[in-house]
TORVORO-753924 format. One record per residue (C-alpha): residue in one letter; x, y, z. Coordinates in steps of 0.02 Angstrom, whole numbers, plus 32768, in hexadecimal, padded with zeros to 4 digits. Layout:
BEGIN
  semi    xx    yy    zz
     A     X     Y     Z
...
END
This chain:
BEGIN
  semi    xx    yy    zz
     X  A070  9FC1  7477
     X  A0E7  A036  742D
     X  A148  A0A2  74AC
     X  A104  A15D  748A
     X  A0F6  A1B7  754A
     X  A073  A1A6  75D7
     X  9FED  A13C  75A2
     X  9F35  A176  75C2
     X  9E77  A138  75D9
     X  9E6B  A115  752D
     X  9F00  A09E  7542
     X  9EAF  A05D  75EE
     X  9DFC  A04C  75BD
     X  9E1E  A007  74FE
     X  9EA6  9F8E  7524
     X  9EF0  9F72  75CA
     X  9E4A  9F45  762C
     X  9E36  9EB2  75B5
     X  9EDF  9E95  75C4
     X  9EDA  9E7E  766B
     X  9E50  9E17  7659
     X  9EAE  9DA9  75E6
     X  9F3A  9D84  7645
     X  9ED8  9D1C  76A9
     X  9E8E  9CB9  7627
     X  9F1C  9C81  75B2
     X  9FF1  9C88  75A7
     X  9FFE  9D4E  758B
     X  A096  9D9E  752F
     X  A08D  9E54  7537
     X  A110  9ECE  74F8
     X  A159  9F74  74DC
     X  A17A  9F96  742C
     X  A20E  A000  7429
     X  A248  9FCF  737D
     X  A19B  9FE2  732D
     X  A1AC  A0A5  7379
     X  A239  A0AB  730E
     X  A1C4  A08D  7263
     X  A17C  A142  7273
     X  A206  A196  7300
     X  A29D  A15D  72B3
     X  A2CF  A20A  72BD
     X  A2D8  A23D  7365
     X  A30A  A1A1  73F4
     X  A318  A1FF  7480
     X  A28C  A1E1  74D2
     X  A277  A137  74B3
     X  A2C7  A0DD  7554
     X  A26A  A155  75B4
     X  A1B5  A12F  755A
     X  A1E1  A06C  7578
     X  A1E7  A084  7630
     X  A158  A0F0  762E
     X  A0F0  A079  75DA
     X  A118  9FE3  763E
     X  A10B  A03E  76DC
     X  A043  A089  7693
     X  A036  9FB7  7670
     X  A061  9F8A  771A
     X  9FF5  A00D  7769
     X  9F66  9FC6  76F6
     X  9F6C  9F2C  7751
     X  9FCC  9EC3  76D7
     X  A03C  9E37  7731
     X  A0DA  9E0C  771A
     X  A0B0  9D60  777C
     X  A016  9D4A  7709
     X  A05A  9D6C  7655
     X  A106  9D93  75F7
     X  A12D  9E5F  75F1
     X  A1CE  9E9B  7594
     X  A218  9EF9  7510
     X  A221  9ECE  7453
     X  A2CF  9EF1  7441
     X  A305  9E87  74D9
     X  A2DC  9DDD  746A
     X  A33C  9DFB  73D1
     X  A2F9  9D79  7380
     X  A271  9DD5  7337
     X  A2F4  9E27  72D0
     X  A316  9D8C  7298
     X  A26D  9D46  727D
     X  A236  9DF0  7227
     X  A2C4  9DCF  71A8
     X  A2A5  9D1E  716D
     X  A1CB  9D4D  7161
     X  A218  9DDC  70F4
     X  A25F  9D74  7084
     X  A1BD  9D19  7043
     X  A14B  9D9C  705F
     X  A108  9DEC  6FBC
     X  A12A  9EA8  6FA7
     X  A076  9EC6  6F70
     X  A03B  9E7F  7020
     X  A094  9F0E  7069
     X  A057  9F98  6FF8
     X  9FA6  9F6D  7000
     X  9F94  9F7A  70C7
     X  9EFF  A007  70EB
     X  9F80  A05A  7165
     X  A01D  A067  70F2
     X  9FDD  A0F2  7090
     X  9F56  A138  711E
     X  9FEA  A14C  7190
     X  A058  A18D  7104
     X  9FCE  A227  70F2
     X  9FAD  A23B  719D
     X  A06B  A25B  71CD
     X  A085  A2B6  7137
     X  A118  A309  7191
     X  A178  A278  71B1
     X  A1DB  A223  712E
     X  A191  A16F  7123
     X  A1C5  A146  7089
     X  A240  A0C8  70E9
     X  A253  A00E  70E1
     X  A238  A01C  7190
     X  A189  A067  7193
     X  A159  9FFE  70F6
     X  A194  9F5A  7142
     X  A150  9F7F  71FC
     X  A0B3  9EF9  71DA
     X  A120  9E64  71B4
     X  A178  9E99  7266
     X  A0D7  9E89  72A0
     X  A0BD  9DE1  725B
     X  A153  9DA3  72A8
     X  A143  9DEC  7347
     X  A08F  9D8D  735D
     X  A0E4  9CE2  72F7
     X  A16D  9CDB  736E
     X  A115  9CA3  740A
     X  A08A  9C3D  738C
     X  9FFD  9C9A  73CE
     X  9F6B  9C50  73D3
     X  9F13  9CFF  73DE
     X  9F2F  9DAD  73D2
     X  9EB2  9E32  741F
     X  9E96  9EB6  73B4
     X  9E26  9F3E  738D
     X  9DAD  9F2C  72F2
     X  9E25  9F9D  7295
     X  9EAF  9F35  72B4
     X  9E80  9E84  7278
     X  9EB5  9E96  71BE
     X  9F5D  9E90  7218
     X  9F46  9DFF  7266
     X  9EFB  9DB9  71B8
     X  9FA8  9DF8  714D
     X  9FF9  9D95  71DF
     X  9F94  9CF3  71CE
     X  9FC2  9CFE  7106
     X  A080  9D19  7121
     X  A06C  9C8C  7196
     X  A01D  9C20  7124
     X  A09F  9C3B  7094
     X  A118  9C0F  70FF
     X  A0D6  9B75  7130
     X  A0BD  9B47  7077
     X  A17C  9B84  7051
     X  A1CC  9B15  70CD
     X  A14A  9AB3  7127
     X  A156  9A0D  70B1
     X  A1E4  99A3  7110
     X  A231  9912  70C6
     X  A1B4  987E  70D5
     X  A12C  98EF  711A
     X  A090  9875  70E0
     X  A0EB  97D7  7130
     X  A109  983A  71D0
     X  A044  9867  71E4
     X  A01F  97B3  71BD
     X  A079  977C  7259
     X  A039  980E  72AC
     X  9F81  97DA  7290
     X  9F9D  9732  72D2
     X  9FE7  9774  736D
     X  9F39  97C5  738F
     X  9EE3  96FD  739B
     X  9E77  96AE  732C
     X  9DCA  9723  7357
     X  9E26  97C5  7351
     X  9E96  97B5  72BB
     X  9DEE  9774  7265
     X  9D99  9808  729B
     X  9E2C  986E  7274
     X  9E34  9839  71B7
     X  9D69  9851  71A9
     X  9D65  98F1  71DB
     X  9E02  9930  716E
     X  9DB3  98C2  70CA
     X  9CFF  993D  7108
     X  9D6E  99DE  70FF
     X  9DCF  99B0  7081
     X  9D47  9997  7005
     X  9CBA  9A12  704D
     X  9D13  9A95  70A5
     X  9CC0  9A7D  7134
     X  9D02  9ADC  71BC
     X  9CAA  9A78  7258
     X  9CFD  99EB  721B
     X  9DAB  9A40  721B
     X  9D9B  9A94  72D1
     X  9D55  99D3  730A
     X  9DF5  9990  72CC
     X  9E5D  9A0D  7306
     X  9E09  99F8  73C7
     X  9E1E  993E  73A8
     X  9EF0  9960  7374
     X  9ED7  99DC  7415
     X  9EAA  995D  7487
     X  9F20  98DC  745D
     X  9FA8  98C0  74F4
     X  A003  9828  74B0
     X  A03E  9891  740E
     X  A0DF  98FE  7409
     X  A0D7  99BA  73E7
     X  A135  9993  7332
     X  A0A9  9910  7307
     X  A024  997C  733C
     X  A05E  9A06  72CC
     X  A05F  9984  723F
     X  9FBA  9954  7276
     X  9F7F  9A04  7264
     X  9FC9  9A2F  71BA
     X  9F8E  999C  7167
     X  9ED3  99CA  717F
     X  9EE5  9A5F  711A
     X  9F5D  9A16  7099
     X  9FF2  9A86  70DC
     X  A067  9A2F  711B
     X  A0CB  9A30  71D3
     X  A080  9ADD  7214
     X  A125  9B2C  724F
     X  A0DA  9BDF  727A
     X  A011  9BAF  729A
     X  9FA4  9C41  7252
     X  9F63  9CA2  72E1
     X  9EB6  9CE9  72FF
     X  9E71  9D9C  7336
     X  9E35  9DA4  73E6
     X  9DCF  9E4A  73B4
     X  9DD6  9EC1  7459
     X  9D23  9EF2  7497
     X  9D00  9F9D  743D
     X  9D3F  A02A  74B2
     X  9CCC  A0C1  74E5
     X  9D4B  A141  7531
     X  9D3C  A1DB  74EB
     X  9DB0  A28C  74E7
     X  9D85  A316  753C
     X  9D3F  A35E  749E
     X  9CDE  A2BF  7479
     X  9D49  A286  73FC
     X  9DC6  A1E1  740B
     X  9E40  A1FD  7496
     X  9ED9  A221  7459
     X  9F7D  A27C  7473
     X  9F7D  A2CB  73CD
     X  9EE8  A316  73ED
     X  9F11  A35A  7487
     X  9E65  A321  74D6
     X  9ECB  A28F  7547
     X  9ECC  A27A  75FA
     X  9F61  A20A  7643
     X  9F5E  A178  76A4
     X  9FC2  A1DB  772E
     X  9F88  A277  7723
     X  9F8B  A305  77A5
     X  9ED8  A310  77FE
     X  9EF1  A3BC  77DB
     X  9F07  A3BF  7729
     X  9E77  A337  7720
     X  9E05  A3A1  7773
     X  9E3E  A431  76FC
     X  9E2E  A3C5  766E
     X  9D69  A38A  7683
     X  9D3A  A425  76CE
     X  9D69  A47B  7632
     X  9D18  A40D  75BC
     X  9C98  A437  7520
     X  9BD6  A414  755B
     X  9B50  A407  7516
     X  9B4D  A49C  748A
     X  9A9C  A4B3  74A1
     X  9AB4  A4E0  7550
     X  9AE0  A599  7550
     X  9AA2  A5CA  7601
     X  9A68  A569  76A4
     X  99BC  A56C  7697
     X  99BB  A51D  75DD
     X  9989  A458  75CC
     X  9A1F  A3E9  758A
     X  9A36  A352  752B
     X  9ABF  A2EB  7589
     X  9ACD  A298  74D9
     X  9B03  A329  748A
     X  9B7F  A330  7517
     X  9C43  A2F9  7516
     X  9C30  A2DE  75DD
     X  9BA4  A269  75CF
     X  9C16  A1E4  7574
     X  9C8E  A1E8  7613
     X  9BE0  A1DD  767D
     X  9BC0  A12A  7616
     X  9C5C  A0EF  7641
     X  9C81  A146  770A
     X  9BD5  A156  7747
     X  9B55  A0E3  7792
     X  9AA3  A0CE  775C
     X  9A77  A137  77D7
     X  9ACE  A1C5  77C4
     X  9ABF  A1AF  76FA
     X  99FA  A1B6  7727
     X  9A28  A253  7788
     X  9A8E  A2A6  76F2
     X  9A11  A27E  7678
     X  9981  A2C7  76F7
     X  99E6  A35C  7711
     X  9A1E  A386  767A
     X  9979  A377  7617
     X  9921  A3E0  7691
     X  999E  A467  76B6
     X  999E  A41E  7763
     X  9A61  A40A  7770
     X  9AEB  A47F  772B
     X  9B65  A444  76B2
     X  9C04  A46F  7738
     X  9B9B  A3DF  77AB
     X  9B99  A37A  7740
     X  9C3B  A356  7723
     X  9C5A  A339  77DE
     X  9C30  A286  77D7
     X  9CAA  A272  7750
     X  9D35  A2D6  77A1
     X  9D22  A261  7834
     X  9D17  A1D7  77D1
     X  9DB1  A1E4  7766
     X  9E27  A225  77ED
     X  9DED  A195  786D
     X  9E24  A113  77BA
     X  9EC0  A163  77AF
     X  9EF0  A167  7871
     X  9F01  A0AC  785C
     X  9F5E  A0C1  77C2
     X  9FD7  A141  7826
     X  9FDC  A0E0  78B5
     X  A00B  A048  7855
     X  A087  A07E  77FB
     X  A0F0  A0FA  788D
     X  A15A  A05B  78B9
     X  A182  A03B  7809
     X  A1C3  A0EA  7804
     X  A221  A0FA  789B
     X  A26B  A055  7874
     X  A284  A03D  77BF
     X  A300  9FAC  77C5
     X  A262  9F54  77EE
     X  A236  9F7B  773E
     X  A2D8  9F3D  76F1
     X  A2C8  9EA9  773F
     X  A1FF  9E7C  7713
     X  A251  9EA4  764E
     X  A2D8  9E50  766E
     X  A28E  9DB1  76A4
     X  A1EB  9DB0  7637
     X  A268  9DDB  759F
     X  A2C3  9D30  75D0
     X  A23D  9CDF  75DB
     X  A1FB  9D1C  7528
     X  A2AB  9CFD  74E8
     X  A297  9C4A  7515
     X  A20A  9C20  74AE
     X  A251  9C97  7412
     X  A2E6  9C28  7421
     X  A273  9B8E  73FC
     X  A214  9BCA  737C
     X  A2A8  9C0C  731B
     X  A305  9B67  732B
     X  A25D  9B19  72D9
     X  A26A  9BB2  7260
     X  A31C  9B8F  7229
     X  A2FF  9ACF  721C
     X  A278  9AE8  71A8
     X  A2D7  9B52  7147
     X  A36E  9AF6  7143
     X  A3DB  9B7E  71AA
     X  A3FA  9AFB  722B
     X  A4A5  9AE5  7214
     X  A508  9A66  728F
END
């Protein structure tokens, strides 16, 4: 996530529930992107240490773990600089031009100046912030995943730049036979059935088979895995999107929450302003006075109902509302209760991170290590390849 102040519902509900989910299922690396703030904020820093903090802390309180997955801060790995570099250098100017969001985001922040190699490089960043730990997924919304396909294509170019070592075939040949007899046979079938149908069954069957091979070496197995395909060694394996079940949170005005449309409410928000907040919110337009049926459809507060209430009190809104029964201030009461009883845990959780923020450094500090030590391994493949390795 890029650093830009308190993060709110929409943040919680659309990302960091599944992320917290996640975290329990596979190795998690989750960062603050401070440098990608810089792509559209180049112009004013000062409020970027601060927003990093702030968005760990909102993380933390979320229920992400620093025991259960890797949190820290872009900047503290430099080798993404490096990483972002080399990609740059064999990735096609075109690619970059033609991304939906170059010229949406060019429009939309109209009073920025984004005509910067910066902004205009940001998605090969991207690429290399996701190549760097060779993920094998990436969750992301729908509207994201033509990212992670510009990613999968720099990826693959790369591989096809420097992927060919000397006496690549010969080293797959003794690969194979390291597999047994049954396997390697297996093995070659199912390549000679992808090869020459394109079918993809065969290809994820001989990628499980490469998978569940224990006697072969990391190096062979990446041999293995290029030489279905045709490639070659896969230095940086082409990731895939993870796509991020579809979130429902609504603004106060029914639109997307967001804080540039002022219709957010904050993880760690005051009750008071919370209860301010929903008590003040649009209704149903219909409904001018009391005694007037609604449609809770037609209704901004219904959306936080699908997502706060139970089925019971949804049955009781819907009852109400339709028949006039219930006023539009009662409502919201469920919701009020609802929201500020979410973000007591969210306070609560995050008050020692606050009162102690060295606690903070140090969860950075050691999950940026820990990042650090895998980036350091995948640029020393990175170099090899392309012959940077010097001795």
């Amino acid at each position: 996530m890029r650093p830009t102040g308190p993060l709110h519902l929409g943040h919680y509900h659309g990302v960091l529930k599944n992320w917290v989910k996640l975290q329990h299922e596979y190795e998690c690396f989750f960062f603050v992107a401070d440098w990608h703030a810089l792509t559209t904020n180049y112009d004013d820093t000062s409020k970027v240490e601060e927003y990093v903090w702030d968005t760990v802390i909102d993380w933390l309180a979320a229920g992400i773990s620093p025991s259960a997955s890797n949190i820290f801060v872009q900047s503290k790995v430099p080798e993404h600089a490096e990483l972002h570099l080399l990609l740059s250098m064999t990735t096609p100017l075109g690619w970059l031009e033609r991304v939906p969001t170059y010229k949406e985001q060019q429009e939309k922040l109209n009073n920025k100046d984004l005509a910067t190699y910066g902004f205009l490089g940001y998605p090969v960043m991207q690429s290399a912030d996701i190549l760097m730990y060779k993920a094998g997924n990436v969750p992301v919304g729908a509207d994201q995943v033509p990212h992670v396909e510009m990613t999968r294509e720099i990826a693959r170019r790369f591989n096809h730049f420097y992927g060919k070592e000397p006496g690549f075939e010969e080293k797959v040949e003794l690969a194979i036979k390291k597999m047994g007899k049954k396997n390697a046979k297996l093995y070659k079938s199912l390549r000679k059935k992808f090869q020459e149908t394109g079918d993809q069954e065969a290809l994820e069957t001989a990628r499980a088979l490469v998978e569940a091979q224990g006697s072969v070496s990391l190096n062979d197995r990446e041999r293995l895995y290029g030489y279905l395909d045709g490639a070659g060694k896969i230095i940086l394996p082409e990731p895939q999107a993870l796509l991020t079940p579809v979130s429902k949170m609504p603004g106060l005005d029914g639109q997307k929450m967001s804080k540039s449309y002022g219709n957010a409410i904050s993880m760690r928000e005051s009750k008071e302003s919370v209860e301010k907040k929903i008590r003040t919110m649009p209704t149903d337009t219909k409904r001018v006075r009391l005694t007037d049926p609604g449609n809770p459809e037609d209704c901004p507060v219904w959306e936080f109902h699908k997502i706060y209430s139970s089925e019971e009190v949804k049955d009781w809104v819907q009852k109400g509302c339709t028949s006039a029964g219930i006023g539009c201030l009662e409502c919201k009461g469920p919701v009020i209760d609802a929201v500020c009883a979410e973000q007591q845990v969210f306070v609560e959780r995050a008050k020692e991170y606050q009162e102690s923020p060295e606690i903070v450094r140090n969860i950075v500090s050691e999950g940026s290590e820990r990042a650090r030590d895998v980036a350091r391994e995948t640029m020393d493949d990175v170099r090899s390849a392309m012959g940077l390795a010097y001795k």
